[in-house]
C-alpha positions as CSV (number, residue, x, y, z in Angstrom):
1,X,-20.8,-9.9,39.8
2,X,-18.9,-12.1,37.1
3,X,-15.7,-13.1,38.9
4,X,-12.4,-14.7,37.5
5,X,-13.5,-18.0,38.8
6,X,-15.9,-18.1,36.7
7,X,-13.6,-18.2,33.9
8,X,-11.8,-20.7,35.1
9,X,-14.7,-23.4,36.0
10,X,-15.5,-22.8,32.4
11,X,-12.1,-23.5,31.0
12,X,-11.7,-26.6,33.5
13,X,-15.3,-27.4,32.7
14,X,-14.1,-27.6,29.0
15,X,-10.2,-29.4,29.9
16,X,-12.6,-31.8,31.9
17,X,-14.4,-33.0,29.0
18,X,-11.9,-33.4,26.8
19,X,-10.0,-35.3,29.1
20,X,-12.7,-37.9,29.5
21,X,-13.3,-37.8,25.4
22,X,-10.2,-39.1,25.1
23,X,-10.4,-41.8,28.4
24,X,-13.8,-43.0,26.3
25,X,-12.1,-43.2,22.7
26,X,-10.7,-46.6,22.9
27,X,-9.3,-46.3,19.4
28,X,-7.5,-43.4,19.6
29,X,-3.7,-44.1,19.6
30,X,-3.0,-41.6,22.7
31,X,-6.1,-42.4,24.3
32,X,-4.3,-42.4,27.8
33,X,-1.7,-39.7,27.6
34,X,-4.2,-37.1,26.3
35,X,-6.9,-37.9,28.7
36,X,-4.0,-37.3,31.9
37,X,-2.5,-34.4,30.1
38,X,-6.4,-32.6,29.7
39,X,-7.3,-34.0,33.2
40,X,-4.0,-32.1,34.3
41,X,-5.4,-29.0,33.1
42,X,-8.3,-29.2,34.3
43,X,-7.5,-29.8,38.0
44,X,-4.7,-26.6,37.5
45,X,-8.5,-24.8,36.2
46,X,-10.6,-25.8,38.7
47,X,-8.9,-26.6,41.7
48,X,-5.7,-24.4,41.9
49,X,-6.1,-22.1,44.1
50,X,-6.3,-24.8,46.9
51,X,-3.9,-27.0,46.0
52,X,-1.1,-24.5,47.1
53,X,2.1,-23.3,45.8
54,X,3.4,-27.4,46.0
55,X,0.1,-28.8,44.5
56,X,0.3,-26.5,41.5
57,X,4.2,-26.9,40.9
58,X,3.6,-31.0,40.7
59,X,0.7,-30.2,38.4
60,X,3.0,-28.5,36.3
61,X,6.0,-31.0,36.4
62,X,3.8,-34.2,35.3
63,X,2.5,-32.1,32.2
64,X,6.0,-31.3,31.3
65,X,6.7,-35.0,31.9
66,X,3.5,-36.4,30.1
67,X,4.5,-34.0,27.1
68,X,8.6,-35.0,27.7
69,X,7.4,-38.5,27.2
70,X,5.4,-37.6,23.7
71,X,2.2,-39.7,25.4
72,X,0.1,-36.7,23.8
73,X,-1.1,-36.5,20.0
74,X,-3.7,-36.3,17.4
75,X,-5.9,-39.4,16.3
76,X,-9.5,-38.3,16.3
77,X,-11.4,-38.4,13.5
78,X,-13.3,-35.9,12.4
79,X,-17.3,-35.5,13.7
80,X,-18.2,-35.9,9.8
81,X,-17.4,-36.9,6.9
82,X,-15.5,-35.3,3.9
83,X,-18.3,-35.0,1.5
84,X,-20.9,-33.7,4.3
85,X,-17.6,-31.0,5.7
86,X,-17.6,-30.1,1.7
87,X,-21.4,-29.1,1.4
88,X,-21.3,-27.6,4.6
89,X,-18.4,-25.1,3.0
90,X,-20.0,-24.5,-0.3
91,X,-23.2,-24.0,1.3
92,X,-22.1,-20.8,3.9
93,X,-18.7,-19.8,1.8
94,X,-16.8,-17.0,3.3
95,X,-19.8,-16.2,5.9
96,X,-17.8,-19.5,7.7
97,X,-15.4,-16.4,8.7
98,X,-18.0,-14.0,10.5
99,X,-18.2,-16.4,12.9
100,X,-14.6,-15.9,13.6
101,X,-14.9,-11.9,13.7
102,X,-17.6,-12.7,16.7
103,X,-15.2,-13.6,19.4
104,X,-13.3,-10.2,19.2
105,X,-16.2,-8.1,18.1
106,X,-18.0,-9.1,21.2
107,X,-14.7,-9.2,23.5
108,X,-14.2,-5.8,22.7
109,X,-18.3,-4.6,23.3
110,X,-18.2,-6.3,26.5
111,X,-15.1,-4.8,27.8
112,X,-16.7,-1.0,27.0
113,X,-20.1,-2.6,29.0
114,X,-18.1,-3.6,31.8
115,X,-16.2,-0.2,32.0
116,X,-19.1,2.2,32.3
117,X,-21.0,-0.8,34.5
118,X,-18.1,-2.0,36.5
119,X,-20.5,-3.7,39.0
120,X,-20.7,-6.4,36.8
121,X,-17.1,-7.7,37.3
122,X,-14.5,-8.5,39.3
123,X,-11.9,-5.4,39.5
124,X,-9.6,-5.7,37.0
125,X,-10.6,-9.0,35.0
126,X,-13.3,-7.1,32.9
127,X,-10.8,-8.5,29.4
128,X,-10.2,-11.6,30.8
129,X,-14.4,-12.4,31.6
130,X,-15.6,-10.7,28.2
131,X,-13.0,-12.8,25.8
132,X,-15.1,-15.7,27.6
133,X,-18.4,-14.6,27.2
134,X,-17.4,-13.8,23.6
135,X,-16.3,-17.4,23.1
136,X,-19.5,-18.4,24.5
137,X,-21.9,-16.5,22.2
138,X,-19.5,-17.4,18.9
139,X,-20.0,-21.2,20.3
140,X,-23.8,-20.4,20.3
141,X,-23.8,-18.6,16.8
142,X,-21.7,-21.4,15.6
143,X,-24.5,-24.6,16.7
144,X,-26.8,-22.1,15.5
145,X,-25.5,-21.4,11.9
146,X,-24.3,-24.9,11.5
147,X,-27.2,-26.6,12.7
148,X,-25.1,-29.3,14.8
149,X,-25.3,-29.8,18.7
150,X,-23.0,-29.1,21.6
151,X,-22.1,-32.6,21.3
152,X,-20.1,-32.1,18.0
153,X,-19.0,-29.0,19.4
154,X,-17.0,-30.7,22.1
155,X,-15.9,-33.4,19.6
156,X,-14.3,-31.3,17.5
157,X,-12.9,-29.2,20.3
158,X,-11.3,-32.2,21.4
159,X,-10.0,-33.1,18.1
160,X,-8.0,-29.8,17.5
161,X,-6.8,-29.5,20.8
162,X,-5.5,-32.7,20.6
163,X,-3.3,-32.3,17.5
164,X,-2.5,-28.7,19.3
165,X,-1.1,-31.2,21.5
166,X,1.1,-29.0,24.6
167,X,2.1,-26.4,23.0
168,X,-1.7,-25.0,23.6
169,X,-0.4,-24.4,27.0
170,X,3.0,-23.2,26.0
171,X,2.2,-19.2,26.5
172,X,0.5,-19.7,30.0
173,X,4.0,-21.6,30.7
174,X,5.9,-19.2,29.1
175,X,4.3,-16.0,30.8
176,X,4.7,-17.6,34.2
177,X,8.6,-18.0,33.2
178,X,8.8,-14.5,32.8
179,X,7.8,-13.4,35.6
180,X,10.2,-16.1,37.4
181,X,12.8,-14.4,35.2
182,X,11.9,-10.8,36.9
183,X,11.9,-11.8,40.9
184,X,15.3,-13.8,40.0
185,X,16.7,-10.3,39.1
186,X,17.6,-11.6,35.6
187,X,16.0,-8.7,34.4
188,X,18.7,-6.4,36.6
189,X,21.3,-8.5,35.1
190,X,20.7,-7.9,31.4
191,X,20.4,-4.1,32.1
192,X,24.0,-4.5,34.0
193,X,25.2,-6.0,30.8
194,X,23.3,-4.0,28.3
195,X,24.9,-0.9,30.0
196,X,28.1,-1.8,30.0
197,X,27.7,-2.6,26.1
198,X,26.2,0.9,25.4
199,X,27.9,3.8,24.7
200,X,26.9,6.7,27.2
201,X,24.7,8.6,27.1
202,X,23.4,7.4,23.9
203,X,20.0,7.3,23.1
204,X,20.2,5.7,19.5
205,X,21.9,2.5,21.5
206,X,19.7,2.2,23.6
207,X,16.6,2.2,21.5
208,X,18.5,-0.4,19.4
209,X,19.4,-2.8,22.2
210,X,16.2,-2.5,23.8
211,X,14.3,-3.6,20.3
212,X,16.7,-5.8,19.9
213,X,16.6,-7.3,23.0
214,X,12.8,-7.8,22.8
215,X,13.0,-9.6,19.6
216,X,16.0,-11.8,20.5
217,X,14.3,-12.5,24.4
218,X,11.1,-13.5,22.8
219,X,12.9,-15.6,20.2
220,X,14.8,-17.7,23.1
221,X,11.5,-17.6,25.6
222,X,8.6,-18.0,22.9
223,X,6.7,-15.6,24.0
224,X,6.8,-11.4,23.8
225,X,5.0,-11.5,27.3
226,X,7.8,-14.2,28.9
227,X,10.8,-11.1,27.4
228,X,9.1,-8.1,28.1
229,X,9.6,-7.9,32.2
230,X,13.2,-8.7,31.5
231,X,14.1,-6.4,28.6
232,X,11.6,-3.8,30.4
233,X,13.4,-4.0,34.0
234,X,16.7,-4.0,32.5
235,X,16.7,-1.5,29.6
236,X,13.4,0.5,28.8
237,X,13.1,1.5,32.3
238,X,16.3,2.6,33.9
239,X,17.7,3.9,30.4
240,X,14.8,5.2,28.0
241,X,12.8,6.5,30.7
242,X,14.7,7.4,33.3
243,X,17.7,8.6,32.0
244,X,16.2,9.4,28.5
245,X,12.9,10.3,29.4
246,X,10.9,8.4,27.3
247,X,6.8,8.0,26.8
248,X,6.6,5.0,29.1
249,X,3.3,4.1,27.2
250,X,5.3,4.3,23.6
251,X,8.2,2.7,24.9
252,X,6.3,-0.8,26.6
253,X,3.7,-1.0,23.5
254,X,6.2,-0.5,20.9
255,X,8.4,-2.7,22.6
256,X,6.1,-5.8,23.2
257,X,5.3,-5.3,19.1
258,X,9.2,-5.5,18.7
259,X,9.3,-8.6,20.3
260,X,6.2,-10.0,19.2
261,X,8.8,-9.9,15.6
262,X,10.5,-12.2,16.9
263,X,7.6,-14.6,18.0
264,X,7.7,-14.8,13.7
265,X,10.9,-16.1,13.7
266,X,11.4,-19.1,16.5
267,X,10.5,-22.5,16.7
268,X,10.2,-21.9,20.3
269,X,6.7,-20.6,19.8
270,X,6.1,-23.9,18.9
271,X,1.8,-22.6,18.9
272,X,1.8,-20.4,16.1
273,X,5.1,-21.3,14.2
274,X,5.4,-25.2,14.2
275,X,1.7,-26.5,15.0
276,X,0.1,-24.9,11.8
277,X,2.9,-26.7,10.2
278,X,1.4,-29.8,11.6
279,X,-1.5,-29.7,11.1
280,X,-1.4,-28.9,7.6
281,X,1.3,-31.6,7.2
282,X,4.1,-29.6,5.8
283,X,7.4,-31.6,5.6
284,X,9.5,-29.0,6.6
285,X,8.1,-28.4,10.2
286,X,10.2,-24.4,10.0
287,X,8.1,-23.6,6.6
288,X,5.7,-21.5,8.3
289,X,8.8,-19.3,10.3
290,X,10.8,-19.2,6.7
291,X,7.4,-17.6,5.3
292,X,7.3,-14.8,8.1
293,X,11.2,-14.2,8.3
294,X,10.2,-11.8,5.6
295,X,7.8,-9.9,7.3
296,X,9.3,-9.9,10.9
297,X,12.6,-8.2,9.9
298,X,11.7,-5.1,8.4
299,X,8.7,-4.9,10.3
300,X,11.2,-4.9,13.4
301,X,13.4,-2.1,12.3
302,X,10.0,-0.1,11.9
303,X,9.2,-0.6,15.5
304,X,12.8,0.6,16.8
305,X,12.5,3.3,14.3
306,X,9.0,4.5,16.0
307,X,10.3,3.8,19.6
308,X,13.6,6.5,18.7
309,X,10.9,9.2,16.6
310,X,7.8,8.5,19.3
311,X,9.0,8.0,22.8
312,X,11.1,11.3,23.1
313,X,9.5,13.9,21.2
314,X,9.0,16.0,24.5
């Protein structure tokens, strides 16, 4: 049986050797910062569940510090040069992007495998186990089509998560947050105030605050999982389903697409708004949220709209 543990001496495996990529590269301007923050991550990976509660919470605290302090940042070079990357591109073209369709293509056939054989994995973790193995055979596909070894694998590995930099941590941090949010009761708290702002008895309000809500949460968290317990706890649970009687499966998906809206639209998901902003070296470091603004709005009305037609048709 595949077990989650697996998963995670793979990841630390991987944190592990970036860490002492870094620790070797006596060149690199962050040599020492980014070899602590990976060699961080991969004790959290490999060794966390016996460090405890207090181990893990001062494992977390000195990556906060190490990023607080900026020690972490790009510098690599790349594992070739720019005229051997350029015939490598104009040799495959767009077939370069197949090997991206792999990883979800093969998450997706190994999650079906592991439902009708659920022997083969832990209870519960069958997603989490295939989106590994499905990084594994794209990695294999990739050496394979590009004719390069493991060894330039790694070093290029190492040279985007480096210029990722933290925030390639930031959801796991975020998530966690979330759930903090829910066993403080701040999710009881925001339904306390969300009712007292809502006319009663009304249904269009509260399909409006709840999508709002999501958006808004997920702008000030980062992260559409970090809102959702709150918003969910405090709004779509006691008022669209319980007093309204909503579809709770309409009312939690729809909801986590209304906040993912407004991942589009804040710097504080600093992984997909402001580090593709980096690394293609735009001067304005917001460009990227500007572009989706666009996008996110009306695409966030659409989701309230659906919640209000889909979730109380019954």
């Amino acid at each position: 049986m595949i077990t989650l543990h697996a998963v995670y001496l793979f990841a630390g495996l991987l944190f592990a050797a970036y860490a002492g990529l870094n620790l070797a590269d006596r060149g690199h301007p962050h040599r020492l910062g980014n070899g602590a923050f990976w060699a961080l991550m991969a004790a959290s990976m490999l060794a966390g569940d016996r460090l405890g509660d207090l181990g893990n919470g001062l494992v977390v605290a000195a990556l906060a510090l190490v990023a607080m302090l900026r020690l972490t940042g790009p510098g690599a070079e790349p594992s070739a040069d720019a005229a051997t990357r350029a015939a490598r591109a104009a040799r495959l073209g767009h077939r370069l992007f197949a090997l991206a369709l792999v990883i979800p293509l093969v998450a997706l056939g190994a999650t079906f495998l592991f439902q009708r054989y659920p022997a083969l994995v832990e209870p519960k973790q069958g997603s989490l186990v295939a989106l590994a193995a499905s990084a594994l055979v794209a990695l294999g596909l990739a050496l394979v089509v590009l004719r390069a070894s493991p060894r330039v694998a790694l070093a290029e590995g190492r040279r985007l998560i480096d210029a990722v930099g933290w925030a390639a941590v930031l959801p796991q941090a975020l998530v966690a947050l979330g759930a903090v949010f829910t066993l403080a009761g701040v999710g009881d708290a925001v339904g306390q105030i969300f009712a007292m702002a809502i006319p009663a008895g009304s249904l269009a309000g509260a399909v409006l605050a709840y999508g709002l809500g999501m958006a808004l949460f997920t702008m000030a968290l980062g992260n559409a999982f970090a809102a959702f317990p709150v918003m969910f706890a405090g709004v779509g649970l006691p008022l669209l389903i319980r007093a309204h009687h909503g579809d709770p499966a309409v009312v939690a998906a729809i909801g986590m697409l209304a906040g993912f809206c407004g991942t589009l639209l804040t710097p504080m998901a600093a992984n997909f708004n402001l580090v593709p902003a980096a690394l293609l070296n735009l001067a304005d470091r917001n460009a990227v949220i500007r572009r989706q603004a666009g996008t996110a709005l009306p695409l966030l009305a659409a989701n309230i709209l659906f919640i209000w037609l889909f979730a109380f048709r019954s």
